[in-house]
C-alpha positions as CSV (number, residue, x, y, z in Angstrom):
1,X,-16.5,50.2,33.1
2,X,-18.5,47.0,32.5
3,X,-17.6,43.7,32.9
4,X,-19.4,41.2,30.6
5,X,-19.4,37.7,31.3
6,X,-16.8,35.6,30.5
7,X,-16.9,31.6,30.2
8,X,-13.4,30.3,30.7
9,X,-14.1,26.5,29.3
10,X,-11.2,23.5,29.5
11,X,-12.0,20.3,28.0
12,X,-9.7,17.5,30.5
13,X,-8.9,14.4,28.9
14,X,-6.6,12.1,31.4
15,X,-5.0,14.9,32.8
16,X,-4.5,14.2,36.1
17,X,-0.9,15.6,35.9
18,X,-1.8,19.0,34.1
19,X,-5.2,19.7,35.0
20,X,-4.9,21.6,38.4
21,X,-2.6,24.4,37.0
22,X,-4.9,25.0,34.0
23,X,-7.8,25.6,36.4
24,X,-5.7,27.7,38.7
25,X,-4.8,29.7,35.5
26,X,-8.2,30.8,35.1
27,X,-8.6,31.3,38.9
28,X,-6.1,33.6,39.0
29,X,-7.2,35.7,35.9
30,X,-8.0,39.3,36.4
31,X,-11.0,39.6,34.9
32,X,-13.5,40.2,37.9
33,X,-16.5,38.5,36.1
34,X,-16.3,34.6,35.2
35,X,-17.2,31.6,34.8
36,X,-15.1,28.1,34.8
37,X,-16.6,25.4,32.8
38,X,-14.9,21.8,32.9
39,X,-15.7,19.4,30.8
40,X,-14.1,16.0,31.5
41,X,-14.3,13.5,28.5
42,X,-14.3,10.4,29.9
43,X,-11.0,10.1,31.7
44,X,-9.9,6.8,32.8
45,X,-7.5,8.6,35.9
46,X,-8.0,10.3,38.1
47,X,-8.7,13.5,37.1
48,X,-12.2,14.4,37.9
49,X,-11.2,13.9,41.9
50,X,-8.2,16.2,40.9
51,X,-10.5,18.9,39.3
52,X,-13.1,18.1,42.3
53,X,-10.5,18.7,44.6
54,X,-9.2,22.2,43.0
55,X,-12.7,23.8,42.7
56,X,-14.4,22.5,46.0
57,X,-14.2,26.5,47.1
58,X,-14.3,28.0,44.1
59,X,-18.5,29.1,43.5
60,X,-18.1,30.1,39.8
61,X,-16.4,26.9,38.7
62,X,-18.4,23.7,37.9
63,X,-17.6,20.1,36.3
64,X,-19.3,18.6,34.1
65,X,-18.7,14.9,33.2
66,X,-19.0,13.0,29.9
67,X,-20.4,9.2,29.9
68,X,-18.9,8.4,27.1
69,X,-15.8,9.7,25.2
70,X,-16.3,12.7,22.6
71,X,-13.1,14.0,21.8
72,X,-12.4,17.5,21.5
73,X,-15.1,18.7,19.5
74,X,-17.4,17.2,21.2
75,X,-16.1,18.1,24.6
76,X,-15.7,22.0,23.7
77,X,-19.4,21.6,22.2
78,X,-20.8,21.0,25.8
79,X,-18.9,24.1,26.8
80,X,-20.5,26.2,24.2
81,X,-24.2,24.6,24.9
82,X,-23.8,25.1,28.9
83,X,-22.0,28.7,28.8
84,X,-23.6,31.9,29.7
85,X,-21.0,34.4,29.2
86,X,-21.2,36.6,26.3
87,X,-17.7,35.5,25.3
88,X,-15.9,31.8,25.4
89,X,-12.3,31.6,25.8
90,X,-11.0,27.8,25.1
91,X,-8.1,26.5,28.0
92,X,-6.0,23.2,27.2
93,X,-5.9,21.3,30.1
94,X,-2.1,21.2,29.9
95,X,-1.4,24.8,29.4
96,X,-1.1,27.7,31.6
97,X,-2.8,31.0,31.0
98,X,-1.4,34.2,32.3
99,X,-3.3,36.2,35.0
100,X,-4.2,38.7,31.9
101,X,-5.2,36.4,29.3
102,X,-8.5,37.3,29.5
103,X,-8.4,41.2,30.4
104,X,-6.1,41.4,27.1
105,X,-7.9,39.7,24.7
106,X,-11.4,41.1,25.5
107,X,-9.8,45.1,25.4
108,X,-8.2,43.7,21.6
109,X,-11.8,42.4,20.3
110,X,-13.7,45.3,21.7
111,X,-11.4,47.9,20.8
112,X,-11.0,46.2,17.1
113,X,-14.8,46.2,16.6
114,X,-15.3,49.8,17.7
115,X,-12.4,50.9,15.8
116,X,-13.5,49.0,12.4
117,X,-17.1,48.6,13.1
118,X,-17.3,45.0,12.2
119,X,-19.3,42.8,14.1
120,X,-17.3,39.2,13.5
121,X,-14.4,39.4,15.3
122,X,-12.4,36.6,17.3
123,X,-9.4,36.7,19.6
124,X,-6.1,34.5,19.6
125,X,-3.2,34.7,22.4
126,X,0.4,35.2,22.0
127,X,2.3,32.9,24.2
128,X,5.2,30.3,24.2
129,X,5.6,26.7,23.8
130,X,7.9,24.7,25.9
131,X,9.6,21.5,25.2
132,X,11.4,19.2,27.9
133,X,14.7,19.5,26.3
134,X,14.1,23.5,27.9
135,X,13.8,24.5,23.9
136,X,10.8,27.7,23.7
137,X,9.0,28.3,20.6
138,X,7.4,31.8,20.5
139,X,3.4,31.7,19.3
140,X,3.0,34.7,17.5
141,X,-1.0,35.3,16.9
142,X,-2.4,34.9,13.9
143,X,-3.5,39.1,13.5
144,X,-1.1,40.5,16.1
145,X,1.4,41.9,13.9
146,X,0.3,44.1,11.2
147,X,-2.9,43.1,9.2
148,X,-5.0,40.5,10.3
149,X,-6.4,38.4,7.5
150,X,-10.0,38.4,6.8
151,X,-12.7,35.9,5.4
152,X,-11.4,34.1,2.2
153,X,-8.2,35.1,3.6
154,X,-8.2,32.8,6.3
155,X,-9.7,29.9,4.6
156,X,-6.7,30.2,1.3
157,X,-4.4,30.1,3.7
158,X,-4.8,27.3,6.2
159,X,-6.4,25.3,3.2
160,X,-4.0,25.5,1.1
161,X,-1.2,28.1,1.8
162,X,-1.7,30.7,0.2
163,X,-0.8,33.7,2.0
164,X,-1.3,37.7,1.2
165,X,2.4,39.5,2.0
166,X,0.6,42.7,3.9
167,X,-1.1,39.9,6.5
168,X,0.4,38.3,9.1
169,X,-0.7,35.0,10.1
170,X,1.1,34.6,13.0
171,X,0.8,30.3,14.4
172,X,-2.3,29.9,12.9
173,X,-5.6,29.2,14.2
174,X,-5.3,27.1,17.6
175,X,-8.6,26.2,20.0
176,X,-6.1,26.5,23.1
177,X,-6.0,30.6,22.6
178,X,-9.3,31.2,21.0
179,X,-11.0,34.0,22.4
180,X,-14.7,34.2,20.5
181,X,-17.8,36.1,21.5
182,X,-20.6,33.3,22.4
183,X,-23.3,34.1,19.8
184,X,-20.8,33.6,17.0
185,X,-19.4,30.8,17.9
186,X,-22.7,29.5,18.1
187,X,-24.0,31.1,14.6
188,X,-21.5,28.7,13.3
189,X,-22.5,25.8,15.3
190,X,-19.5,25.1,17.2
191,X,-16.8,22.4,16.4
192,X,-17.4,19.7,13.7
193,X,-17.2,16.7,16.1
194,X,-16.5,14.3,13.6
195,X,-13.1,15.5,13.2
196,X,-10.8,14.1,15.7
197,X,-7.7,16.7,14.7
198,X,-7.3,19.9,12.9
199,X,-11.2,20.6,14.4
200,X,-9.8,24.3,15.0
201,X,-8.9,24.6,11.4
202,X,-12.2,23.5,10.5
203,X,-13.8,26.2,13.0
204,X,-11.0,29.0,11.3
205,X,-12.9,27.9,8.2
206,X,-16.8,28.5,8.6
207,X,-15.6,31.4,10.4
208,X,-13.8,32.7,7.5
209,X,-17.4,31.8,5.1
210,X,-19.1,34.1,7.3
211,X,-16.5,37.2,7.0
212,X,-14.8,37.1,10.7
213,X,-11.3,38.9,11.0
214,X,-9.0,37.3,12.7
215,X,-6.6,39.1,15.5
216,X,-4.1,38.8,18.5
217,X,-3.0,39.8,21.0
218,X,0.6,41.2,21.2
219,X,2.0,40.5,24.5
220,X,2.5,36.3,25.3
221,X,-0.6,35.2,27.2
222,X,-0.2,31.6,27.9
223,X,2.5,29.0,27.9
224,X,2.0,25.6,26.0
225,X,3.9,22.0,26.9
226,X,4.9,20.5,24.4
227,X,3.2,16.7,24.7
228,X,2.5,13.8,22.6
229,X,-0.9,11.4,22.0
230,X,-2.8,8.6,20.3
231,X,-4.8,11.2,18.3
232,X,-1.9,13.6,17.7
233,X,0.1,10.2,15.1
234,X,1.2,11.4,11.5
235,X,-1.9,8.9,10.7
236,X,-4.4,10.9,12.5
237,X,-3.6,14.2,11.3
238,X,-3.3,12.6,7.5
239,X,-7.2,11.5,7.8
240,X,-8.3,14.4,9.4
241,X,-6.5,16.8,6.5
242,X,-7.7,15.2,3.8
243,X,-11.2,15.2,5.0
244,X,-11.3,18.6,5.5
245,X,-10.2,18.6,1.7
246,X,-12.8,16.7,0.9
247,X,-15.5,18.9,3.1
248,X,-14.1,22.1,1.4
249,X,-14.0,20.6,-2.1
250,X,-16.3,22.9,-3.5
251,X,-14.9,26.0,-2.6
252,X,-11.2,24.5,-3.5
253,X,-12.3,23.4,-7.0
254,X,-13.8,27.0,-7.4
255,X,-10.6,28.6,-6.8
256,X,-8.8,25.5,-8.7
257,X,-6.9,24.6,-5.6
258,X,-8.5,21.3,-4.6
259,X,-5.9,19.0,-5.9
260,X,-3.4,21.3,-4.0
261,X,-5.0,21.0,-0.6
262,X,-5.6,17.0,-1.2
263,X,-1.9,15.9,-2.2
264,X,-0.3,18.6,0.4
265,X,-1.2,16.5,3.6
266,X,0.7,13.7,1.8
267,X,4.2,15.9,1.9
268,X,3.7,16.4,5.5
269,X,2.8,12.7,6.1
270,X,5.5,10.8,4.1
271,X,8.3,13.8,6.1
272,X,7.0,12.5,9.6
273,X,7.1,9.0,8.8
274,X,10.6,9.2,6.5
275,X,9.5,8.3,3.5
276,X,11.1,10.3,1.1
277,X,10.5,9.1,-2.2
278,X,7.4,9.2,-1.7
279,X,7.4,12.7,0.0
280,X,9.5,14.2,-3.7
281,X,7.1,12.3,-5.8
282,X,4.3,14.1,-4.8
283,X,5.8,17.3,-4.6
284,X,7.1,16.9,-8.5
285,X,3.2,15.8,-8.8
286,X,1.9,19.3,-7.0
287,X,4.9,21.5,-8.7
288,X,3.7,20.2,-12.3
289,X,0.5,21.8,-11.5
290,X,0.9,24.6,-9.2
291,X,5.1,25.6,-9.9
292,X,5.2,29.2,-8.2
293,X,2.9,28.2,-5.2
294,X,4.3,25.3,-4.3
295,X,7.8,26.6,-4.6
296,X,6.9,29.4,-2.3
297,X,5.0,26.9,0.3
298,X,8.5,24.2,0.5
299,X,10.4,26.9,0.4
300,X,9.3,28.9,3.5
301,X,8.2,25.8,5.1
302,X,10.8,23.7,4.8
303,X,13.9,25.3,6.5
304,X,11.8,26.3,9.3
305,X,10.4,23.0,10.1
306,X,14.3,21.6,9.5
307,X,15.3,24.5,12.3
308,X,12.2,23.8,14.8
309,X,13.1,19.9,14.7
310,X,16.9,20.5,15.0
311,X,16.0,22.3,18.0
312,X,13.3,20.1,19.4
313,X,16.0,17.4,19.1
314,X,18.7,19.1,20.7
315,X,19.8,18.5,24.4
């Protein structure tokens, strides 16, 4: 058997705290052929020492440092441009990947592709989210459960919900378990950096244009901690939805969905910041237009984000 080149990158953004046991993660993984790309954007702590420190032995790990501060997107771009592996897998630097990760996904895509015989193909993990409260959410991969959606498939449903009942969408898109062949990704060209959130929605996208399937693994592959930001505010994610609305506005008028996928983020917005007139207003607003589709969406949405938050809340 072969083993192809893999480029295990993590962006590190202030993470001092986190950032050793995400390296050590992909260390420890049992794939015998990779390489460890660190990008650090600009932290203002100490954690380039930290990473220095954790790879001073370590031959196939190397860090490179940004000048000035890119965000994600950006920071995930100088991954793709400095990789050499024929495959990327994307680390948060406050996760933890199993000692498989990598072994699992790759045996997934390859077998996928040689099984259907198509060429655009990308990877997500299974794993687990933890909060501090000791609450675990499972992350059930988009594709790991029955059908895996495909092309315009993808792009209906993380634009604007709609979902096909034979495909299982698992938790969605997410950068932090993306496993991608390089020339791909690249075909694509990488992350939009001007969005500062939702930028792996955005990538789920253009990769839907071009006709990838989407799959996952089945067995958990890397634990998430739950944490909190400046870019990560009900603001923030507000902006960065409705501009990728307004980027897809073509394709969303030509399937008469626009208006959906531009009034939706405003549900989500006025429930995170309580306002609740404003939240029913805009669905009546959505449901004059779209009745059967938005019922669906609140619906199955709404008592499982009630649940999730009851349970995030909970000591």
């Amino acid at each position: 058997m072969t083993f192809p080149l893999i480029t295990v990158g993590i962006t590190c953004y202030n993470a001092a705290d986190t950032i050793g046991r995400a390296i050590c993660s992909a260390i420890a993984q049992d794939w015998p052929n990779t390489e460890i790309i660190i990008v650090d954007d600009c932290s203002s702590d100490n954690s380039v020492s930290v990473v220095q420190e954790v790879i001073k032995d370590i031959p196939h790990a190397r860090l490179i440092c940004h000048e000035q501060n890119k965000k994600p997107s950006g920071a995930r771009n100088t991954i793709i441009a400095h990789s050499k592996g024929e495959y990327i897998a994307f680390f948060d630097d406050d996760d933890e990947s199993l000692p498989n990760r990598l072994s699992e996904q790759y045996s997934c895509l390859t077998e996928y592709q040689k099984k259907t015989g198509h060429a655009n193909v990308v990877c997500y993990a299974s794993g687990v989210r933890h909060y501090s409260n000791g609450y675990k959410k499972p992350l059930l991969a988009v594709g790991s459960n029955g059908e895996c959606p495909k092309g315009a498939q993808i792009i209906d449903y993380l634009l604007f919900y709609q979902k096909d009942p034979d495909v299982f969408y698992g938790s969605g898109t997410p950068s932090c378990s993306l496993f991608i062949p390089s020339e791909l990704i690249r075909s694509v060209n990488g992350f939009d950096e001007s969005f500062v959130r939702v930028e792996d929605v955005d990538l789920a996208v253009r990769l839907g244009l071009v006709d990838t399937h989407f799959i996952g693994t089945q067995n958990e592959a890397f634990v998430q901690y739950a944490s909190s930001g400046h870019d990560k505010t009900p603001e923030k994610n507000l902006q960065a939805e409705l501009r990728l609305a307004e980027k897809y506005k073509d394709y969303l008028l030509g399937v008469s969905r626009y208006y959906y996928a531009s009034h939706w983020p405003y549900v989500r917005y006025y429930h995170f910041t309580r306002q609740y007139c404003k939240l029913f207003g805009t669905l009546a607003g959505l449901f004059v237009r779209y009745p059967w589709p938005i019922m669906r969406h609140f619906c199955t949405t709404a008592p499982r984000r009630f649940f999730h938050e009851r349970r995030m809340r909970k000591m």
